[in-house]
N, C-alpha and C positions, 0 to 999 in steps of 0.2 A: 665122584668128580665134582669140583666145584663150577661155579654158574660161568665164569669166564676163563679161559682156557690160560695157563702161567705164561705160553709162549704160542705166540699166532703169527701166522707169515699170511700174507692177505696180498694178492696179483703182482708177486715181486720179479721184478725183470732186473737183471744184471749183465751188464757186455765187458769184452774186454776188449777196449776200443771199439772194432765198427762191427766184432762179432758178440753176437747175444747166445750170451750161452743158459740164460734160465728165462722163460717163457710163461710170465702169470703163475707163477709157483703160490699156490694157497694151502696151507697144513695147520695144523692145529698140535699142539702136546696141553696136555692136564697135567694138575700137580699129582705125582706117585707115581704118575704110568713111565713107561716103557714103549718110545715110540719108534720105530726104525724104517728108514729110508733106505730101499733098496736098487738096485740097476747096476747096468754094467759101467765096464769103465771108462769114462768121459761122457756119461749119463748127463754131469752134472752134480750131483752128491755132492764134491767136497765143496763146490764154488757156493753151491745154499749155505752150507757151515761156515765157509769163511765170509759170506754175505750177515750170517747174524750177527757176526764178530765184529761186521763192520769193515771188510780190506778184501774184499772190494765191496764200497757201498753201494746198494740196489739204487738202480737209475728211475723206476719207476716201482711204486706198490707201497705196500707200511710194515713195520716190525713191530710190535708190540710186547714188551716183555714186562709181565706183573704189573699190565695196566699202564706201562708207560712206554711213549715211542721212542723206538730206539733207533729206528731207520736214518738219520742222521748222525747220531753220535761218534766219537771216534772210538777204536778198537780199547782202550787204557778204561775209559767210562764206562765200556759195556761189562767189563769185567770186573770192574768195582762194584756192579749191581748185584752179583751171586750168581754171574754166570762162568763156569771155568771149561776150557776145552784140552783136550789129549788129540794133538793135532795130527792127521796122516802122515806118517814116516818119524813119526815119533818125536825127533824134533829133540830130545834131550839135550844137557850141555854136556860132550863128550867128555871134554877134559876138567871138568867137576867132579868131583865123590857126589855119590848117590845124596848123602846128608846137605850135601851145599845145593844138589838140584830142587830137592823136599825143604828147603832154607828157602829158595826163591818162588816157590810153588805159595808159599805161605806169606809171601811180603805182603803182599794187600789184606791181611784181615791181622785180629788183634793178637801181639807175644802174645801174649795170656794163655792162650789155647795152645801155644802151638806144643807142647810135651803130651796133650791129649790130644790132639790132632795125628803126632805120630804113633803113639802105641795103634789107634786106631787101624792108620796105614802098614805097621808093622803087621797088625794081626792079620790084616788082608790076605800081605806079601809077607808071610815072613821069611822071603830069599832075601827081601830087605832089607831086615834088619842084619842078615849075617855079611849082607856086599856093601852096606852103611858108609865103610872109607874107600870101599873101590870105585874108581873113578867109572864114568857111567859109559863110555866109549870101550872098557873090555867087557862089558855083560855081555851075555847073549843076545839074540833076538826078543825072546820072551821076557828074560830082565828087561831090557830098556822098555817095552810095552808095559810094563808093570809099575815099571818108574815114572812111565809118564805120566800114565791114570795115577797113581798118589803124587804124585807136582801138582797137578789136577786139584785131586779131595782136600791138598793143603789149605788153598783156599777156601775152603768152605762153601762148596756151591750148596745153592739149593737144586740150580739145574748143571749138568754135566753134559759135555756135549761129546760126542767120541766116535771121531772119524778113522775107520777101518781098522779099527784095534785088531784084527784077525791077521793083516795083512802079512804074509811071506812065513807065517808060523806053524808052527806042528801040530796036527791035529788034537794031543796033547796039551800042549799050552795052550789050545784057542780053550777046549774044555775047561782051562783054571781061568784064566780072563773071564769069560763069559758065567762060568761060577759067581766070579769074585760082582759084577757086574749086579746077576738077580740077587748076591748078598747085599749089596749097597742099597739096589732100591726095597727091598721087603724086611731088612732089619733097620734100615737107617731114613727108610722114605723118600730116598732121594731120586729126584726128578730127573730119566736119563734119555733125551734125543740121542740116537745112534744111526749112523750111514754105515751102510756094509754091502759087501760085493757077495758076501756069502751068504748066501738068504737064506739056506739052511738052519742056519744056529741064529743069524738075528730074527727071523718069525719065529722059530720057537721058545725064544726068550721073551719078545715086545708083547704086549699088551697089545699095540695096533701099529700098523704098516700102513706103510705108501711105496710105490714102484713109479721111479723115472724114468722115462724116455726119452733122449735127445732134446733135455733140460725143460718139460713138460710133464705133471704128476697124471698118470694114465689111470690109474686104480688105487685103491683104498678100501682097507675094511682091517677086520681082526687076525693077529698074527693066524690065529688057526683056520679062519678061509682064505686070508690070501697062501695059506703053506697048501689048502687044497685045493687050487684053483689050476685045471693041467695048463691053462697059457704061462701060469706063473716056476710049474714044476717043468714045463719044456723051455723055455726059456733060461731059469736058474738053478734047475736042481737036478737036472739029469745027469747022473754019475758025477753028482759033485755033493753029494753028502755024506759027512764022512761022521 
């Protein structure tokens, strides 16, 4: 790890309007690791990831991203810095071909790249490359998840940000997701913050966790004590790991 963390969240409070729904959030990610934030649902998870992103901006606390504050900036800045996110519910453009969605995935960083940027993405998915003109609103579930994260890698993050990529999918495709996920960070290094409801498969993918609580970080440590931790398996994991 190196001396200062790529992505530092330091007592971030965020409301929406007169309700607060994240409470002194302090987290830490390194460059390479694999960090995932865990809790049920309306924990708070997605509102920190759309808080790095900037929409909605933290009312109180700092952002820091590779040394510079990002806590201010607008949503378009943050993502020119080499942060790219696969947003919860996927979010694709239906009525696009998969190729026009991975065309806009890519607009902020240089043409140059973008032909190795998609073999790349293809090698990932390559459902991708064979559904390339199908418009991205008939895939399946798992397609459009898959589509999202390469819109994502187009850009070239250094950090990836990916909220519930699991969500509503087959036990099956969460196994290729999540695949595809320790592929990115262990052969390509890339830096991945992950929220998940399924703590199952996100502790035993991350590097290190954290657990929300009604928008306060309760616990932290390594994916492999928080997976043996019984408040953490009564809580998240009881007949729900599949």
């Amino acid at each position: 790890m190196s001396a200062a963390p790529l992505l530092a969240v330091s007592e971030v409070e965020t409301f929406y309007g007169k309700i607060q729904a994240l409470r002194g959030v302090s987290l830490e990610v390194f460059d390479g690791e694999i960090v995932t934030l865990i809790g049920a649902n309306g924990a708070g998870k997605s509102t920190l990831m759309m808080t790095i992103c900037g929409t909605p901006q933290a009312r109180n606390g700092q952002i820091v991203y590779n040394g510079a504050d990002i806590t201010r900036l607008p949503t378009h800045q943050i993502m020119q810095l080499g942060i790219a996110q696969s947003p919860e519910g996927r979010r694709i453009f239906g009525r696009m071909t998969v190729m026009e969605n991975l065309r806009i995935g890519a607009s902020v960083t240089d043409p140059a790249y973008f032909d190795e940027d998609l073999e790349r993405v293809f090698a990932l998915f390559p459902l991708l490359k064979e559904r390339q003109n199908q418009r991205g609103g008939t895939l399946s579930g798992g397609e459009q998840q898959m589509l999202a994260i390469a819109r994502a890698l187009m850009a070239r993050p250094r950090l990836l940000l990916l909220d519930e990529p699991s969500l509503g999918l087959a036990p099956l495709v969460i196994r290729q997701i999540f695949s595809a996920i320790q592929e990115l960070n262990e052969q390509q290094g890339l830096t991945v913050f992950l929220v998940e409801q399924n703590a199952h498969h996100a502790l035993r993918l991350a590097h290190r966790g954290y657990v929300m609580v009604n928008g306060k970080i309760t616990m932290s440590g390594t994916g492999i004590e928080l997976l043996a931790r019984p408040e953490i398996r009564a809580a998240y994991l009881e007949g729900g790991a599949h």
